[in-house]
C-alpha positions as CSV (number, residue, x, y, z in Angstrom):
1,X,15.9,31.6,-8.1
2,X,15.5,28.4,-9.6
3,X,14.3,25.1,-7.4
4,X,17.5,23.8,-6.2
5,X,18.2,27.1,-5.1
6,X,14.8,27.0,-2.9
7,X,15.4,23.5,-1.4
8,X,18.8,24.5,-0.9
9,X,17.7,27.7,1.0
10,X,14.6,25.7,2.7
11,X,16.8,23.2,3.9
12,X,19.8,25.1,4.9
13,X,17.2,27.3,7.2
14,X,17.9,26.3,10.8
15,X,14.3,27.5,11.5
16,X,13.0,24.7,9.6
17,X,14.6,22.2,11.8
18,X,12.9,23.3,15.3
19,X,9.6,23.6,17.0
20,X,6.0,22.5,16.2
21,X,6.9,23.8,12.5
22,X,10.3,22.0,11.8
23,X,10.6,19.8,9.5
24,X,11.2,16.3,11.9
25,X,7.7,17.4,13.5
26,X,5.6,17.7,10.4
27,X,7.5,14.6,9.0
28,X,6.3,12.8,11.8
29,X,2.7,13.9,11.7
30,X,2.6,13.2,7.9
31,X,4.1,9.3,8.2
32,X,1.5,9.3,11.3
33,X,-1.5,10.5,9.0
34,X,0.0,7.9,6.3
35,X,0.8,4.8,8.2
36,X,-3.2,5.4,10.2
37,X,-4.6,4.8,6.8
38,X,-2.5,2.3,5.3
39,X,-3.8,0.5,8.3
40,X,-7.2,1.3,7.6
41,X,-6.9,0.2,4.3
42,X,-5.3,-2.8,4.4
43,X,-8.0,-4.2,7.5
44,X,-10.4,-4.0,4.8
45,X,-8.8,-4.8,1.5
46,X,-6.8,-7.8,2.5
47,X,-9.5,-9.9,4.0
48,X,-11.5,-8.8,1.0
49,X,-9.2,-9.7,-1.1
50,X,-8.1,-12.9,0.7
51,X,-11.7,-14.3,0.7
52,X,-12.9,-13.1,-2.9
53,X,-9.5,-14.5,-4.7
54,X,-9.7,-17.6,-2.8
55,X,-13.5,-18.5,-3.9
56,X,-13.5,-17.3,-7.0
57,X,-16.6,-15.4,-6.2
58,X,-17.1,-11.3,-6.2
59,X,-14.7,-10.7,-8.7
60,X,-16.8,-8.4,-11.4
61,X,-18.1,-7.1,-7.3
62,X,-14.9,-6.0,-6.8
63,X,-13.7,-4.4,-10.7
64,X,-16.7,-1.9,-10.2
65,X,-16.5,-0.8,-6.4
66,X,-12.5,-0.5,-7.3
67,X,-13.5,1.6,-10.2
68,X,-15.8,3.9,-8.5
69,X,-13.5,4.3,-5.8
70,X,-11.0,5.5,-8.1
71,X,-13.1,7.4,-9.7
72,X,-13.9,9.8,-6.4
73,X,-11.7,13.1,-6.1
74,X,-10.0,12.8,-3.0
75,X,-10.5,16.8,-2.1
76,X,-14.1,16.7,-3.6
77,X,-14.4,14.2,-0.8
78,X,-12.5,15.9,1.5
79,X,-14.6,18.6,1.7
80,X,-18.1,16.6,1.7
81,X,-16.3,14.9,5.2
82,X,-15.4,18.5,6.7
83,X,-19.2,19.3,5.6
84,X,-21.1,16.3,7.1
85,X,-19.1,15.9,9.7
86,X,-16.8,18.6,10.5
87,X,-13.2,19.0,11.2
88,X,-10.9,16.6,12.2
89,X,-8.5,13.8,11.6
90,X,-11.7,11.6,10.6
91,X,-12.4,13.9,7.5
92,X,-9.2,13.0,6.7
93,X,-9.1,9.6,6.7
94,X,-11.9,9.2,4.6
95,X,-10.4,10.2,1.3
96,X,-7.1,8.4,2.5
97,X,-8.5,5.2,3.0
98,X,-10.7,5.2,-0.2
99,X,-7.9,5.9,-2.5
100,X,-5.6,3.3,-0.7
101,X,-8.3,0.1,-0.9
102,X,-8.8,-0.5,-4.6
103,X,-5.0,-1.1,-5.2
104,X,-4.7,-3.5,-2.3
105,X,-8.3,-5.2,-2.6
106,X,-8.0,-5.6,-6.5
107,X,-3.9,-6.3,-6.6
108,X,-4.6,-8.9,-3.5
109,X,-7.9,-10.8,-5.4
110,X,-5.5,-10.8,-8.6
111,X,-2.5,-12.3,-6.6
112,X,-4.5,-15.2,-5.2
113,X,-6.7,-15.9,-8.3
114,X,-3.5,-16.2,-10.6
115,X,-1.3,-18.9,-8.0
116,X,-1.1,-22.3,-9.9
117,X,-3.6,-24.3,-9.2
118,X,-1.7,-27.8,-9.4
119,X,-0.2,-27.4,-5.4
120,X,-4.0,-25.8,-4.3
121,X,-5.6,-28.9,-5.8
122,X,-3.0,-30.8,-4.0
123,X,-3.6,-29.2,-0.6
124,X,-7.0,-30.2,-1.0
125,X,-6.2,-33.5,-2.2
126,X,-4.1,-34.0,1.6
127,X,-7.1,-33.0,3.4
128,X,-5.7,-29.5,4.4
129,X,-9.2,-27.1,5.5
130,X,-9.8,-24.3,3.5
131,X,-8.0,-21.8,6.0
132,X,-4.7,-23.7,5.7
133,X,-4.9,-23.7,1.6
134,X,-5.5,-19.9,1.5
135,X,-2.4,-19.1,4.2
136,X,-0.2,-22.3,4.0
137,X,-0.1,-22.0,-0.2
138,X,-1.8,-19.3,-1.9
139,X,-0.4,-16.7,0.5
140,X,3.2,-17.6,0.3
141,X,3.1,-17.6,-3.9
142,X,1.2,-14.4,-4.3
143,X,2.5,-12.0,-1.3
144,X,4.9,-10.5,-3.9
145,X,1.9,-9.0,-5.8
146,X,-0.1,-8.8,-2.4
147,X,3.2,-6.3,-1.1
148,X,3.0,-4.7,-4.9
149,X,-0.9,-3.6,-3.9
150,X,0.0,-1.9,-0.7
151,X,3.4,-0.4,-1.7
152,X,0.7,1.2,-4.4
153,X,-1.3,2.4,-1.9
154,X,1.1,3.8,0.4
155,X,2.6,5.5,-2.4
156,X,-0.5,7.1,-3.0
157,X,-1.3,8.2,0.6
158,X,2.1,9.7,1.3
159,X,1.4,11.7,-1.9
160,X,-2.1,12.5,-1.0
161,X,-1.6,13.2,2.7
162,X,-1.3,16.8,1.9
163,X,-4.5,17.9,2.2
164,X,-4.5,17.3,5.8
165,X,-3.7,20.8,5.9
166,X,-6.3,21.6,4.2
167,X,-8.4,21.0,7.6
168,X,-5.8,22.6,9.9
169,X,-3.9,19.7,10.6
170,X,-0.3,19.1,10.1
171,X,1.9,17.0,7.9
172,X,4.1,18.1,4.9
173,X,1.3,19.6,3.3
174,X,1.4,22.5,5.7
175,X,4.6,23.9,4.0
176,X,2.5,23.6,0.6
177,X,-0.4,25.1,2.0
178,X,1.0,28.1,4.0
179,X,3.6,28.7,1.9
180,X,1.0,29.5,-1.4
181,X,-0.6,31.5,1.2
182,X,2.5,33.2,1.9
183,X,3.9,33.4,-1.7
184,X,6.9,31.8,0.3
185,X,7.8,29.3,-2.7
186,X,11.1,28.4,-1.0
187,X,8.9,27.0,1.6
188,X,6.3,25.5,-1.3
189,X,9.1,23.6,-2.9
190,X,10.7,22.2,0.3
191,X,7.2,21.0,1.4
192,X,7.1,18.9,-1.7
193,X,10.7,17.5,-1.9
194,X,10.0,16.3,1.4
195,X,6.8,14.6,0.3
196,X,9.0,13.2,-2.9
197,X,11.9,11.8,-0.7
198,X,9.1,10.3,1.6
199,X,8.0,8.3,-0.9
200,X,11.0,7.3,-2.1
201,X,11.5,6.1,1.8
202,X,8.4,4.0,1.4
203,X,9.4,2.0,-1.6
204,X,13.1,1.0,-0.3
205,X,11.0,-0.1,2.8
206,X,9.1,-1.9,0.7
207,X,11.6,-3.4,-1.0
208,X,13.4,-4.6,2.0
209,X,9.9,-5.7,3.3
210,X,9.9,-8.0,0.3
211,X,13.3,-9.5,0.7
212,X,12.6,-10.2,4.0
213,X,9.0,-11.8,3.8
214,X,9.4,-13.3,0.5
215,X,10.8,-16.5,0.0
216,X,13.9,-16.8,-2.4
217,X,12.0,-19.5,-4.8
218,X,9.1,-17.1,-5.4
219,X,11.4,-14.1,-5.8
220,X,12.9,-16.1,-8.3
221,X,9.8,-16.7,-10.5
């Protein structure tokens, strides 16, 4: 069989579309798993990124903790969490949320750092506080590369989400997981063409999150 005959056969199986197995449930769990660190992520990369880009300060801070961070296999770390602190959906998270913040706290520092300086210095020039600046000017020009960091790292959770079933949990990656065990490749395949449409999903979200949010005249630029 080749693979559009398995996702044609996975699909097509009604007994893939019911119970705590079906497909709707472990789609569910999976954008559960996904949008839980996305969240995560974004509470500590944003304000991060926010404060460092509009400073100046704890840029080179930021290039080598991104770096490292990057630089961390997420099952390597995976396993360390199952190790030190057992299993769980906390295990998971911890790989999740590590891949997820470099894109949005270095792509968010970038964003703010590169808005034209002429309307910040005029802000400032009206008396506007600091606060006001950062939200009422920088924001606005750079959310199109501030949306670009977390579409990034949602991309790369839905991806890496998976290994939640590594730790008995659920999610798409138990079709991957149980169906290697199984040698059920019909069931392997499906698994990950559900993972691929997913995160196709989460960057036409994205783009209609950016249509809506951004303003035309920055679109534009």
């Amino acid at each position: 069989m080749n693979v559009l005959s398995f996702v044609q056969a996975f699909f097509s199986d009604s007994a893939h579309w019911q119970g705590y197995d079906g497909i709707p449930s472990r789609l569910l769990e999976h954008v559960q798993y996904s949008l839980l660190a996305l969240a995560i992520a974004a509470a500590i990369g944003l304000p991060v990124g926010l404060l460092t880009g509009h400073t100046g300060r704890g840029g080179n801070a930021i290039a080598v903790v991104a770096n490292a961070a990057r630089a961390l296999p997420s099952f390597g770390l995976l396993v360390l969490a199952v190790l030190l602190i057992g299993f769980g959906l906390l295990p998971v998270m911890i790989p999740l949320v590590v891949l997820a913040v470099p894109p949005v706290l270095v792509t968010t520092y970038e964003a703010v750092r590169a808005v034209d300086p002429a309307p910040v210095d005029a802000a400032r020039g009206m008396g506007m506080r600091e606060s006001r600046v950062l939200f009422r000017v920088e924001v606005p020009v750079a959310l199109p590369l501030i949306l670009s960091g977390l579409r990034t790292a949602a991309l790369q959770i839905v991806s890496t989400a998976t290994i939640a079933a590594y730790v008995s949990l659920g999610g798409l990656g138990r079709y991957i997981i149980d169906g290697l065990y199984q040698r059920n490749y019909e069931k392997v395949v499906g698994g990950a063409t559900l993972v691929a449409v997913l995160s196709l999903i989460t960057l036409v979200l994205f783009w209609g999150v950016g249509r809506l949010v951004v303003s035309p005249g920055v679109r534009r630029r």
